[in-house]
C-alpha positions in Angstrom: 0.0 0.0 0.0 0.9 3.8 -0.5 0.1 5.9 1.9 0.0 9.6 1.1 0.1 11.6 4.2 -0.5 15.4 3.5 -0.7 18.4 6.7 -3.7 20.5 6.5 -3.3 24.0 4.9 -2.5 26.9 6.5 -4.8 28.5 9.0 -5.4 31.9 10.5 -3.5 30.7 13.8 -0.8 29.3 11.8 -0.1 32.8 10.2 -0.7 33.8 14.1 1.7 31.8 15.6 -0.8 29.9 17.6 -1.1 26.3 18.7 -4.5 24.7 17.4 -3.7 21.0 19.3 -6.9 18.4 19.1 -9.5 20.9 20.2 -8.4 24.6 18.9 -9.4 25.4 15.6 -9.3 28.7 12.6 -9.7 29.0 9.0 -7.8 28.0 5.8 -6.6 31.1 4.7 -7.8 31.9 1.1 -4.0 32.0 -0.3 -4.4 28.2 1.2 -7.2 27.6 -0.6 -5.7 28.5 -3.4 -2.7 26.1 -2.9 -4.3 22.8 -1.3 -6.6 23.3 -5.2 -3.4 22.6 -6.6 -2.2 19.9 -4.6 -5.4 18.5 -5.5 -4.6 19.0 -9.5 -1.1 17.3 -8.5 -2.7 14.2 -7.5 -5.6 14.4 -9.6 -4.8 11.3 -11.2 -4.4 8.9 -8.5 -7.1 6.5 -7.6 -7.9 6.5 -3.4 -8.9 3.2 -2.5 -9.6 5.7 0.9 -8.9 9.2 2.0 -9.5 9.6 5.7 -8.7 12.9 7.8 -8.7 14.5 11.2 -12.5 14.8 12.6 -11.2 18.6 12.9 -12.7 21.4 10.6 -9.1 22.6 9.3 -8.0 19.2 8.3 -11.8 18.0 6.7 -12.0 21.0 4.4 -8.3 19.9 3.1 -9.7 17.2 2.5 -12.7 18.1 0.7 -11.1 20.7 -1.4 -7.9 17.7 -2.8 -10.7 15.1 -3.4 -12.7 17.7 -5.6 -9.9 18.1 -7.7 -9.4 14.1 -7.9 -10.7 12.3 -11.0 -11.3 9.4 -9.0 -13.2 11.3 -6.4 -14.5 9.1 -3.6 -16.1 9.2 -0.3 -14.2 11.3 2.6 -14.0 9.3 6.3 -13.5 11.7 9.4 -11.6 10.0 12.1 -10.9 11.3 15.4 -7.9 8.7 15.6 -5.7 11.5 12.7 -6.6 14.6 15.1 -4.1 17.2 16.3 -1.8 16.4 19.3 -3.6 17.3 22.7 -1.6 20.4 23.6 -3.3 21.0 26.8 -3.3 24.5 28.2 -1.1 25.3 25.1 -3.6 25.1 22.6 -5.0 29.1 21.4 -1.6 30.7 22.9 1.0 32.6 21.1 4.3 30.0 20.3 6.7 32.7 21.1 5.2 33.9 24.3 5.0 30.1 25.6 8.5 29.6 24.4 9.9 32.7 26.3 8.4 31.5 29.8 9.0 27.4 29.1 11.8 27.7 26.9 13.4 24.3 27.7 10.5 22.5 27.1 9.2 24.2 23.9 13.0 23.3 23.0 12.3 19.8 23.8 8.9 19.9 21.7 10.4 21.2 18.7 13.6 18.9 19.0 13.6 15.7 21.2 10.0 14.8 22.2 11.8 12.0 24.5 12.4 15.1 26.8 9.0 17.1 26.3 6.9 16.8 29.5 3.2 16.4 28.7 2.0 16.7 32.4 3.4 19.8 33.0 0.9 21.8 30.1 -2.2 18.8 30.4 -1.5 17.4 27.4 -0.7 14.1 25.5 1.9 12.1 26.2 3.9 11.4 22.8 3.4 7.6 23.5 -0.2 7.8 23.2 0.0 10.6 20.3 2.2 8.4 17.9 0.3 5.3 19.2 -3.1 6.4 18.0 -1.9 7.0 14.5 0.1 4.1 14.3 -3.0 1.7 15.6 -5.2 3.3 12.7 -2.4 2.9 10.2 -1.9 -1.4 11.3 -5.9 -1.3 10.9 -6.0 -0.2 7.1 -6.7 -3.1 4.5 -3.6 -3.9 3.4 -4.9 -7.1 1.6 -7.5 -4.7 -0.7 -6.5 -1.4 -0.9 -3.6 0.3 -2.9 -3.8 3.9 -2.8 -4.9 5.7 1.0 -4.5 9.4 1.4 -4.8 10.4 5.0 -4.8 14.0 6.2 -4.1 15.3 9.4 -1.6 17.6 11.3 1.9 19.1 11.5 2.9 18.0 15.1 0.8 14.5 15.3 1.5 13.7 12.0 5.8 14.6 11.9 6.1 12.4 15.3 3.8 8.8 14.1 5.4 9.4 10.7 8.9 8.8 12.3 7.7 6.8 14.4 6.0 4.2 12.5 9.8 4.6 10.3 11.3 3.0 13.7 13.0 6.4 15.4 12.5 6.5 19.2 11.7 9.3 20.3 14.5 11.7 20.8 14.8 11.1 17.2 11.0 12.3 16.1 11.5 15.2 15.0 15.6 15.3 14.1 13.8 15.9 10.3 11.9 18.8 11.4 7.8 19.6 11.6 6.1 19.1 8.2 5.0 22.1 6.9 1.1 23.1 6.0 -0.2 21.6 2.9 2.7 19.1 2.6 3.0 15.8 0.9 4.8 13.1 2.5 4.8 9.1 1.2 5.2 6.0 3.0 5.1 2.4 1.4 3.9 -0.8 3.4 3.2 -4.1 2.9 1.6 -5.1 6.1 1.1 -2.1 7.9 4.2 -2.6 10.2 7.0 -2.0 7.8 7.8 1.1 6.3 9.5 2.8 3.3 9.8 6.6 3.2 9.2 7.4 -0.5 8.9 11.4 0.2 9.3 13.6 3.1 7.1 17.2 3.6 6.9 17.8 -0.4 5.8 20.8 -1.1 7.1 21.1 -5.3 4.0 20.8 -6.3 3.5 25.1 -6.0 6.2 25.3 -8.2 5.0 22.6 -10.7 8.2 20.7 -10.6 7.8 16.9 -10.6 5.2 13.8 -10.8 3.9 11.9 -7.4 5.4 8.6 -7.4 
């Protein structure tokens, strides 16, 4: 199976600076509009067996707007398992003013997850983030389907992604976070081995390239 994992669009707390976690929410902007249409023109030509996304509005309306551009168009199913990372008190504040008064853990968020502490802001563990994903991911036909797009988010999505590619922890996010409206592609037989085909793609803005 392919998997085609791609990061919602951007949204107005993006452009903020604001984490949106598994219960914040804003608007795509229109200039993300604009490019998720053509991320939806650059895999217009694939046939989804499946496209499943985040229960959340930001990551549904990504959905809706690539599938519309899909000649193959097919039905859209939300699951709550592809949400956001719980963030806690964090979600709806500013990154930069949480960073200046907890800067050793926003450090540890952004670079080694095996030293972020969850308890202190209320929020997931990244066990139980990367675990949720990963359990959806083993669940997918694997016997049937070919093609599965999934959408979901930048901080859930960069940490199961690496995970389910065998890093522990301190090594989740040594690639960096995956940017908004990005393509990344994982191959799997079985759903418990994993190829990295590509990693946060984002050529498709500048028409350079097929999807493999």
């Amino acid at each position: 199976m392919r998997l085609y994992f791609v990061r919602h669009g951007k949204t107005q707390w993006n452009l903020e600076g604001r984490f949106q976690g598994a219960n914040g929410d804003s608007p795509l902007l229109e200039q993300s509009i604009r490019d998720l249409t053509e991320l939806g023109r650059y895999l217009s030509d694939i046939r989804f067996d499946k496209i499943y996304t985040s229960d959340l509005k930001r990551a549904k309306e990504t959905a809706l707007i690539i599938n519309k551009e899909n000649r193959f168009s097919t039905d859209i199913f939300p699951e709550k398992a592809l949400r956001e990372w719980g963030l806690g008190r964090l979600e709806g504040h500013k990154i930069s003013t949480v960073t200046s008064i907890y800067p050793k853990q926003m450090q540890a968020f952004r670079h080694n997850l095996a030293k972020f502490d969850n308890t202190f802001f209320g929020a997931e563990s990244v066990y139980q983030a990367t675990q949720r994903v990963a359990k959806f991911v083993a669940g997918l036909d694997y016997q049937t389907d070919q093609n599965v797009l999934l959408v979901g988010h930048g901080a859930c999505f960069t940490a199961a992604i690496n995970y389910l590619l065998g890093l522990e922890p301190a090594q989740l996010r040594e690639n960096g976070g995956l940017d908004n409206g990005s393509l990344t592609i994982l191959d799997s037989p079985d759903g418990q081995h994993f190829e990295l085909i590509r990693w946060n793609d984002t050529s498709y803005l500048d028409n350079q390239g097929e999807p493999s």
